[in-house]
N, C-alpha and C positions, 0 to 999 in steps of 0.2 A: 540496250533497249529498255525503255521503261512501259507500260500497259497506259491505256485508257485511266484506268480507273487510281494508276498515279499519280497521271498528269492535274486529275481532278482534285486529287488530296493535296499536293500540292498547292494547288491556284487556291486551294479552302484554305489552307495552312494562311497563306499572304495576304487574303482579302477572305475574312472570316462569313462576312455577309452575303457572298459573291453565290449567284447562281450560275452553274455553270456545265455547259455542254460540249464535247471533247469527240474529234470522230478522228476517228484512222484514216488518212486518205490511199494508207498505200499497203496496208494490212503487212509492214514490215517492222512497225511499231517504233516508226523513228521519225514521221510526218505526219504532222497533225494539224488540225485547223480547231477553234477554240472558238468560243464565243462564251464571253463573261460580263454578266451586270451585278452591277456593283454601286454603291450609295459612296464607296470611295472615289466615283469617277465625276463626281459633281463637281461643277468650276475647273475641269480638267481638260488641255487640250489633247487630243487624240495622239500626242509621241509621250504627253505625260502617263496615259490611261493605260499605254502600250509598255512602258517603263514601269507599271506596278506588276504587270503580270511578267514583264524579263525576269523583277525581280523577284516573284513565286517561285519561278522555274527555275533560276540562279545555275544551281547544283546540276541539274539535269543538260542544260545548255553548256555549263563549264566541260562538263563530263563529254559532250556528244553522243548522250543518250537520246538528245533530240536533235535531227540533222537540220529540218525544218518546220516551221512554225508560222501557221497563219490564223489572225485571230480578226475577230470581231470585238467591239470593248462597249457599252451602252450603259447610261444610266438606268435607274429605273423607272425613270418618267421617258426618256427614249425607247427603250421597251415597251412601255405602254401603249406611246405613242405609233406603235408599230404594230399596235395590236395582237400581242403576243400577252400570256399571262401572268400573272407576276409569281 
């Protein structure tokens, strides 16, 4: 099992500029859903964007400390554009 607030140090550790929001879906701390923006996701197609946060989490997925994993990935002009704050 790894917590929230691993998963987020993690995703900082691989994408240093990344903002990033992390929820528990199943409060057994092994599913989680993600949403990460990132200035690294510019010119990226969404299985590349997806491949920078596998490889955050590397360790934690090798392990099955995370059983599932759903993310959202946005630059930060798509965040903007979504009206959310930067």
């Amino acid at each position: 099992m790894i917590s929230s607030e691993q998963v987020e140090m993690m995703i900082r550790a691989g994408l240093p500029d990344a903002q990033v929001q992390v929820q528990d879906l199943t409060g057994t701390l092994d599913h989680y859903k993600v949403v990460v923006v990132s200035s690294q996701f510019e010119g990226k197609r969404l299985v590349q964007r997806h491949q920078l946060v596998y490889g955050a989490l590397r360790q934690a997925l090798s392990s099955d400390a995370i059983h599932a994993l759903t993310m959202e990935t946005y630059t930060p002009q798509d965040w903007a554009q979504l009206g959310q704050p930067a």
